[in-house]
C-alpha positions as CSV (number, residue, x, y, z in Angstrom):
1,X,-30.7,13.7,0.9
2,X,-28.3,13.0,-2.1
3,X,-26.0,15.6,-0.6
4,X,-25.8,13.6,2.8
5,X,-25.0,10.6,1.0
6,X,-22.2,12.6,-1.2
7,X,-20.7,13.4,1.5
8,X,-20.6,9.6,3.2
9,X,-19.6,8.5,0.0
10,X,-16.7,10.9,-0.3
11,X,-15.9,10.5,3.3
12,X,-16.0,6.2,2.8
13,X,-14.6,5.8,-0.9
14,X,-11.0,7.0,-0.8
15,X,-10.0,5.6,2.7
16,X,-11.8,2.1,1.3
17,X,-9.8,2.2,-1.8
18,X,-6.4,2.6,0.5
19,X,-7.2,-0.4,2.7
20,X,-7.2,-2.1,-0.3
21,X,-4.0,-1.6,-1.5
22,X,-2.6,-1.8,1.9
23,X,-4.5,-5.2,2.4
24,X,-3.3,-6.5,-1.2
25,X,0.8,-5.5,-0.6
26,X,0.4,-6.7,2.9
27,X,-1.0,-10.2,1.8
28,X,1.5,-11.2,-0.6
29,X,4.3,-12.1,1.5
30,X,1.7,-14.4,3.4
31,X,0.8,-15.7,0.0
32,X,4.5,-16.1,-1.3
33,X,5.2,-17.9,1.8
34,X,2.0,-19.9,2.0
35,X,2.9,-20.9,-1.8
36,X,-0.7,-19.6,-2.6
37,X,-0.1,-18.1,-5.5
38,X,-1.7,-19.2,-8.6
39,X,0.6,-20.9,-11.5
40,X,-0.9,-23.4,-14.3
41,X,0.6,-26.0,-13.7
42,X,-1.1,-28.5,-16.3
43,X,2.5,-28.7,-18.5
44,X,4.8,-27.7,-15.6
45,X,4.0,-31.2,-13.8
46,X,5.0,-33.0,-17.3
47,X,8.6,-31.5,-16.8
48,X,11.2,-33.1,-15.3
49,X,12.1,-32.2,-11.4
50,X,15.4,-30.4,-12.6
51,X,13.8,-28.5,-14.8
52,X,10.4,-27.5,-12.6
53,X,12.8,-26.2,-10.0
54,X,14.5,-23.8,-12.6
55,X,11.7,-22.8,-13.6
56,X,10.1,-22.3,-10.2
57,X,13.6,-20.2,-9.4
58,X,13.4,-17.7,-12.9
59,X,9.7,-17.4,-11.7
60,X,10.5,-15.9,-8.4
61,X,13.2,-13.9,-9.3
62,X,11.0,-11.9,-12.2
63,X,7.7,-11.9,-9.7
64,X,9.9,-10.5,-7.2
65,X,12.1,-8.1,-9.1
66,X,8.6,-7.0,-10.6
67,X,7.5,-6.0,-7.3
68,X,11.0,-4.8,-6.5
69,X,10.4,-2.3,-9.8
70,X,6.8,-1.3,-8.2
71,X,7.9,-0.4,-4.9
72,X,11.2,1.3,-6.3
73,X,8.7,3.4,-8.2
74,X,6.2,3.8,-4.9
75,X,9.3,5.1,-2.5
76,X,9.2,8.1,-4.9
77,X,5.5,8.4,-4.9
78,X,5.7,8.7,-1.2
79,X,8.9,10.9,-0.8
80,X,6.9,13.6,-3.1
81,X,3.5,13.3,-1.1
82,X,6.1,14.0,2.0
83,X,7.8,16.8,0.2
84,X,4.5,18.3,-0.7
85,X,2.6,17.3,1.8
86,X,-0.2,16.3,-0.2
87,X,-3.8,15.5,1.2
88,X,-6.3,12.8,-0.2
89,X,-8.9,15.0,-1.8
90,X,-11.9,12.9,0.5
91,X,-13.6,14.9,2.9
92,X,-11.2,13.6,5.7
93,X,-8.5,15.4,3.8
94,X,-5.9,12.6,5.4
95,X,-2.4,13.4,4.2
96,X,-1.6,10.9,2.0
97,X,1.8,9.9,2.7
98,X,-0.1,8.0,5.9
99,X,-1.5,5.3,3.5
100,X,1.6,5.3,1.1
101,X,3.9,4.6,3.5
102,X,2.1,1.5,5.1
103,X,1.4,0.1,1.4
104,X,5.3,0.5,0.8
105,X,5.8,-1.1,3.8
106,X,3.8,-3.9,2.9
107,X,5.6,-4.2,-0.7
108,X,8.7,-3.8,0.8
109,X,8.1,-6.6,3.3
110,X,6.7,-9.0,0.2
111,X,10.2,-7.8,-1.7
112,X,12.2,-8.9,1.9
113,X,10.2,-12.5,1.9
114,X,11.1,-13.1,-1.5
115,X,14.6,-12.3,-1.3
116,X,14.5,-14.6,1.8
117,X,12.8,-17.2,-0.1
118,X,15.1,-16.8,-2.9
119,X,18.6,-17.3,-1.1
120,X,17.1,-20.2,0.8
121,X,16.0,-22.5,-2.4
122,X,19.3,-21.3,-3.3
123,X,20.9,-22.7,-0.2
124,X,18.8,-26.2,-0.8
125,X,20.0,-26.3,-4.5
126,X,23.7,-25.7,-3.6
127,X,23.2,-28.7,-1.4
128,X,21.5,-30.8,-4.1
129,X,18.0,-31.0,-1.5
130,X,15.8,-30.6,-5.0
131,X,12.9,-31.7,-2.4
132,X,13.1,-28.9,0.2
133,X,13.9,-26.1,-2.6
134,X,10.0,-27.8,-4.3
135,X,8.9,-27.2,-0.5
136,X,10.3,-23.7,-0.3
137,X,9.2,-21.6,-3.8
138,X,7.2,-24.7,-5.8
139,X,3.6,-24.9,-6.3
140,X,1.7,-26.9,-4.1
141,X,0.7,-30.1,-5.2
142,X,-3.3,-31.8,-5.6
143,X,-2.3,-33.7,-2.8
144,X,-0.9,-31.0,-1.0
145,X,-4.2,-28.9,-1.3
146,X,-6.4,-31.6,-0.3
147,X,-4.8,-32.1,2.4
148,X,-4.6,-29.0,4.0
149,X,-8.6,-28.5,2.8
150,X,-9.1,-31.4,4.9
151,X,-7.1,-30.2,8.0
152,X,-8.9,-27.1,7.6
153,X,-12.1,-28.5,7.4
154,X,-11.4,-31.0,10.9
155,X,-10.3,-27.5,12.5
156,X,-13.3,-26.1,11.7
157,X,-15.6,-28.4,12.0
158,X,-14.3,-31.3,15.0
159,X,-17.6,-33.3,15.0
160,X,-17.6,-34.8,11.3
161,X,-16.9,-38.4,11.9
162,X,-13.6,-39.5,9.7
């Protein structure tokens, strides 16, 4: 019996770990866009507007060029898994330049929305909007979140008197 579930294990456990990463580098463009990602913001709301949208633009520019770095790195990864044709070492012996290329893809497309992003803040500074550039790259506000937590929950959930 402990063979059997070896084998399901082995057969389950790399292709698991792969959706993973795909899911994770496929997400963060939604999240970038979404402004979901997580920042403390408990001094940053203390600064002045100026200054919060500086710091929102060096923020982007290093989480970005981080990723930039990291899928820079993965292209190479994947060109030598192509070049050798290298095969996960699971059971399904799936080549692995199948998953690489579609987590890649996924960080290159998170790169793509942050470069977009980034020239479009620019684009609202250079035309003094501070507003929309906060809008585009800056964290979401306590307002902000409970409001879209309660347009969410009326989506959900239609019958809740107001």
């Amino acid at each position: 019996m402990y063979q059997k579930l070896g084998d399901c294990a082995d057969v389950t456990v790399t292709p698991m770990s792969e959706c993973g990463s795909i899911g994770t580098a496929w997400s963060l463009g939604a999240a970038l866009v979404d402004r979901a990602h997580i920042r403390v913001d408990s001094l940053y709301v203390l600064f002045p507007r100026p200054l919060r949208v500086a710091l929102d633009l060096v923020g982007l520019v290093v989480f970005v060029g981080f990723f930039a770095i990291i899928s820079w790195h993965g292209l190479g990864v994947v060109s030598l898994s192509w070049l050798t044709s290298s095969r996960s070492q699971s059971a399904l012996r799936i080549p692995t330049v199948i998953p690489q290329a579609i987590w890649i893809a996924g960080l290159g497309l998170f790169v793509a929305v942050g470069v977009a992003l980034f020239a479009r803040a620019l684009r609202d500074l250079g035309r003094g909007d501070l507003e929309a550039v906060v809008g585009t790259i800056g964290t979401r506000s306590a307002k902000e979140e409970v409001e879209e937590e309660i347009r969410d929950l009326e989506t959900r959930s239609p019958e809740i008197p107001r």
